[in-house]
C-alpha positions in Angstrom: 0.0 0.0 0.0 1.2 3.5 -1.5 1.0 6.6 0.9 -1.5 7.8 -1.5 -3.7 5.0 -1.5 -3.0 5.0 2.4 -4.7 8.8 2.7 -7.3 7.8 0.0 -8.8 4.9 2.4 -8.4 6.8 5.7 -10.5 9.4 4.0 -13.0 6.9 2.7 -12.8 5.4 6.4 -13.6 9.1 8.3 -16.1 10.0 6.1 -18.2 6.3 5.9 -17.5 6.2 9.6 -20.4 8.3 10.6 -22.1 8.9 7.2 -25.0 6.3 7.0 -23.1 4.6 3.9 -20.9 1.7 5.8 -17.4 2.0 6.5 -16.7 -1.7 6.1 -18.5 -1.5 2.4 -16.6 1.5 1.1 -13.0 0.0 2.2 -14.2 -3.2 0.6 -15.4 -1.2 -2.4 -12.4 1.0 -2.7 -9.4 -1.9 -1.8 -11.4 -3.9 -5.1 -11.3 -1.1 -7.3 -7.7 -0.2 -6.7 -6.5 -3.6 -6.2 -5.0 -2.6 -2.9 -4.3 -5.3 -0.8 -2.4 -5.7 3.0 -0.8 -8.1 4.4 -2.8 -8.1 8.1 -5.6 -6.0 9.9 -3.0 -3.7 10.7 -4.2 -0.3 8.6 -7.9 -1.2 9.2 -7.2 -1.2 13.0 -5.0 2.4 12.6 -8.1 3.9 10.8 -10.6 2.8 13.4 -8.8 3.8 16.2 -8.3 6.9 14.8 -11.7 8.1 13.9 -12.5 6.5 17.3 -10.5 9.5 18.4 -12.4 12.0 16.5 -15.8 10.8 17.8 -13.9 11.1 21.3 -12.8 14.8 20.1 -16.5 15.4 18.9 -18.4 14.6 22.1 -15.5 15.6 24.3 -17.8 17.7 26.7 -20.3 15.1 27.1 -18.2 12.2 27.5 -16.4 14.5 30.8 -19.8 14.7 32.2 -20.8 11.0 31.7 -17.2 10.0 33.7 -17.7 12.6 36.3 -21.5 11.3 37.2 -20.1 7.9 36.6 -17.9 8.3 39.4 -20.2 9.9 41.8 -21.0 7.7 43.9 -24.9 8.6 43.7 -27.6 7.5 40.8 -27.9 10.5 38.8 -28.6 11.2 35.1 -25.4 10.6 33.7 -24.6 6.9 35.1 -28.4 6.0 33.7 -26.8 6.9 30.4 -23.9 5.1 30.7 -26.2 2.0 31.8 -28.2 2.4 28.7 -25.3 2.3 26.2 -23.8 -0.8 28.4 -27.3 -2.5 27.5 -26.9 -1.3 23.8 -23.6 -3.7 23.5 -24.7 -6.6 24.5 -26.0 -7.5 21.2 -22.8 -6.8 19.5 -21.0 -8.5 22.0 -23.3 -11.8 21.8 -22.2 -11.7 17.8 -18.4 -10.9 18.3 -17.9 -13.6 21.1 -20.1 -16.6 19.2 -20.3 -15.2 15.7 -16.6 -14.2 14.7 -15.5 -16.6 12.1 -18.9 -16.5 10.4 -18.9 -12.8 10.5 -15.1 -12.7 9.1 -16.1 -15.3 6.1 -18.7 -12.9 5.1 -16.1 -10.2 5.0 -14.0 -12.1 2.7 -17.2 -13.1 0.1 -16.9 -10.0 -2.5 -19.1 -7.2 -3.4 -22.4 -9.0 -3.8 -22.8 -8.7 -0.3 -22.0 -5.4 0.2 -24.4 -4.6 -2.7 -27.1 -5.8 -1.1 -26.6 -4.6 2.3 -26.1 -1.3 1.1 -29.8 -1.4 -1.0 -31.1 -2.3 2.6 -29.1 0.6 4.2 -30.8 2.8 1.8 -34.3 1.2 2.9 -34.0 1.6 6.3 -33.2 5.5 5.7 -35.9 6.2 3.5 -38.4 4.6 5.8 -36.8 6.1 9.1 -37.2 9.7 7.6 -40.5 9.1 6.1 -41.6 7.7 9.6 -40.2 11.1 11.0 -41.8 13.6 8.2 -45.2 11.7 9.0 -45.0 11.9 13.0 -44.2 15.3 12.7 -46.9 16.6 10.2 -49.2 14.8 12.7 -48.2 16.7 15.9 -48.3 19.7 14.0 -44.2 19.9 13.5 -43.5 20.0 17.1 -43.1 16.5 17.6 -39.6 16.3 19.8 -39.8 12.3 20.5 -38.4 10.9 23.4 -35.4 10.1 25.2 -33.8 6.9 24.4 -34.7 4.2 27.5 -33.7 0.9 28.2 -36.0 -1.2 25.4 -34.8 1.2 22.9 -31.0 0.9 23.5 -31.1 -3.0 23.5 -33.7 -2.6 19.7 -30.7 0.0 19.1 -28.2 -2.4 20.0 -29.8 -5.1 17.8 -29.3 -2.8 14.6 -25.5 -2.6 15.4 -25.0 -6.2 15.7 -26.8 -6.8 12.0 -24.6 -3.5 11.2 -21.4 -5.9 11.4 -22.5 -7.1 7.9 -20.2 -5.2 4.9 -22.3 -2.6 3.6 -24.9 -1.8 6.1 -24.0 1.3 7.8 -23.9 1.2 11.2 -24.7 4.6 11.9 -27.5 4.2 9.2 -29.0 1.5 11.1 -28.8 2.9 14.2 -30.1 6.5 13.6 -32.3 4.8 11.7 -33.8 2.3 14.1 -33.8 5.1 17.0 -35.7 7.1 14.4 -38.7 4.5 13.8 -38.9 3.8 17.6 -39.8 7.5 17.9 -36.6 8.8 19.6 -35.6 12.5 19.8 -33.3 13.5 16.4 -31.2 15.4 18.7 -30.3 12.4 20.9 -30.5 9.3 18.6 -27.4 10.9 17.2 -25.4 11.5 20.2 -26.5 8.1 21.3 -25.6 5.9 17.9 -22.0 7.7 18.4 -21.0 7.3 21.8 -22.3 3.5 22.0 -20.0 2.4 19.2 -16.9 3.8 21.6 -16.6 0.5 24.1 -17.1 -1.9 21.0 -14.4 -0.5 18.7 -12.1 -0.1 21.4 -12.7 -3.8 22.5 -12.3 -5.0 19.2 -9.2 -3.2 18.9 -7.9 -4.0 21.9 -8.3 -8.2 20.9 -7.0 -7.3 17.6 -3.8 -6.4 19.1 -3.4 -9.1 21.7 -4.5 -11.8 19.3 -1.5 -10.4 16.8 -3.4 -9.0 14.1 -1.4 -5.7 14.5 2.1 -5.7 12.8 3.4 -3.1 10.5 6.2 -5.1 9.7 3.9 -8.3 8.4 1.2 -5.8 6.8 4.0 -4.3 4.1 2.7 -0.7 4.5 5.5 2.0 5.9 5.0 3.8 9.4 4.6 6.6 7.3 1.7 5.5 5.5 -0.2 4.6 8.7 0.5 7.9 10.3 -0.9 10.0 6.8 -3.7 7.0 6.7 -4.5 7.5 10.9 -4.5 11.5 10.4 -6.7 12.0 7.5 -9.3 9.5 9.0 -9.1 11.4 12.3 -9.7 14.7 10.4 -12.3 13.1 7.8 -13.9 11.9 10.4 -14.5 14.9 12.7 -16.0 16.7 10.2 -18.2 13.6 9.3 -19.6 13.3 12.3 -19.7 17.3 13.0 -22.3 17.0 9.6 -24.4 13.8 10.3 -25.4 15.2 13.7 -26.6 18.7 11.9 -28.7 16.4 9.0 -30.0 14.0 11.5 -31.7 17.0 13.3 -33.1 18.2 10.5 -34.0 14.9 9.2 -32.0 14.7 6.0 -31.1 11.2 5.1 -32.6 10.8 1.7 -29.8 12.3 -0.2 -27.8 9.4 1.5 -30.4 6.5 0.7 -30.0 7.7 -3.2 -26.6 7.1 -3.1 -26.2 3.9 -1.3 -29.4 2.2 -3.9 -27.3 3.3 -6.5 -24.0 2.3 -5.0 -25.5 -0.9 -4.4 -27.1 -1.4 -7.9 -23.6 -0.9 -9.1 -22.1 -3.7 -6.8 -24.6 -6.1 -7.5 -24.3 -5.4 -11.1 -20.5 -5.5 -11.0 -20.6 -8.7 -9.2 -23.0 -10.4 -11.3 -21.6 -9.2 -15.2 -17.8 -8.2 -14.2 
């Protein structure tokens, strides 16, 4: 892997990241169409740390009051939250602990499968924003919905374990399923970011204990790494900066055109070459 090709897929990483077009799809999309190729997991688990970071960075405020009330030794708001997003993982973590191989086979079957997750992506968007339009036209447009509670972070949850599939977003599923369960815009968004945190980092964290991490093995340079780490940090701070402003204002269908037609085009490219 070329420095070049090293920024192009940490940008495609930060921007798919929090963009409701799948993260996982678009490096499997881009690596086919440039024939780039690595020798480990090494880049990919750079890249996600890195826009890991920038969701950090994002919600830095938020995530100092969720530690402080964490720590107090009191029940309060804050440690509710925290309770909330621990029940949101368990889904995730039920498919990562007894699901791995099959989820890594499915990773390795081509395009076809990112194709046709990515048409569903585009479903689930349409429908969560026409759910929205409705619900609001019916309250008269001052429809806030509701705060997220327990039953919605585990359906929530749900959404990001199917989400481990190449080419459906995660963020696209969860906004998505928060969304049709009638959750506040303003806090589905918040919420679909700061759950992924714990996951990534765990996933990370086993990558490198379980040896998946060697720059040496993976035949891309320090130097490419650092470029590819950076520009998915920046990518992605802006990304997620912009999906929280068109989640609020309910502005996903731009995003479900794109990913039908990026879809048609895998399925197409799979099927005739």
């Amino acid at each position: 892997m070329s420095v070049w090709e090293a920024i192009l897929l940490g940008l495609v990483q930060g921007l798919t990241e929090f963009l409701p077009v799948s993260s996982s799809g678009h490096l499997t999309i881009f690596k086919e169409l440039f024939s780039i190729e690595t020798g480990n997991l090494s880049f990919e688990i750079v890249v996600h740390a890195a826009t890991v970071l920038s969701t950090i960075v994002a919600f830095r405020k938020e995530i100092a009051k969720l530690l402080a009330g964490f720590f107090n030794l009191k029940m309060n708001p804050e440690k509710d939250y925290i309770f909330k997003i621990c029940v949101s993982m368990i889904p995730v973590m039920i498919v990562g602990l007894f699901f791995k191989e099959q989820v890594e086979r499915i990773f390795g079957s081509g395009i076809l499968i990112v194709g046709l997750m990515l048409l569903l992506t585009a479903i689930l968007l349409t429908i969560s924003e026409t759910i929205t339009k409705i619900r609001e036209q019916r309250s008269g447009g001052a429809s806030e919905g509701k705060p997220v509670g327990y039953k919605e972070a585990f359906i929530i949850g749900v959404a990001q374990a199917f989400a481990v599939m190449p080419g459906l977003s995660r963020s696209g599923s969860t906004i998505s399923t928060g969304l049709m369960l009638g959750v506040s815009k303003n806090e589905i968004a918040k919420f679909s970011f700061l759950m992924v945190l714990v996951p990534i980092l765990g996933e990370t964290f086993l990558s490198l204990i379980e040896g998946d991490f060697g720059v040496a093995e993976s035949g891309i340079s320090a130097m490419a790494l650092a470029l590819g780490a950076a520009t998915a940090f920046l990518s992605g701070l802006f990304a997620c900066t912009l999906m929280i402003n068109l989640v609020k204002r309910a502005r996903l269908h731009g995003f479900a055109i794109y990913c039908a037609i990026a879809g048609a085009i895998c399925i197409a490219k799979s099927i005739w070459g």
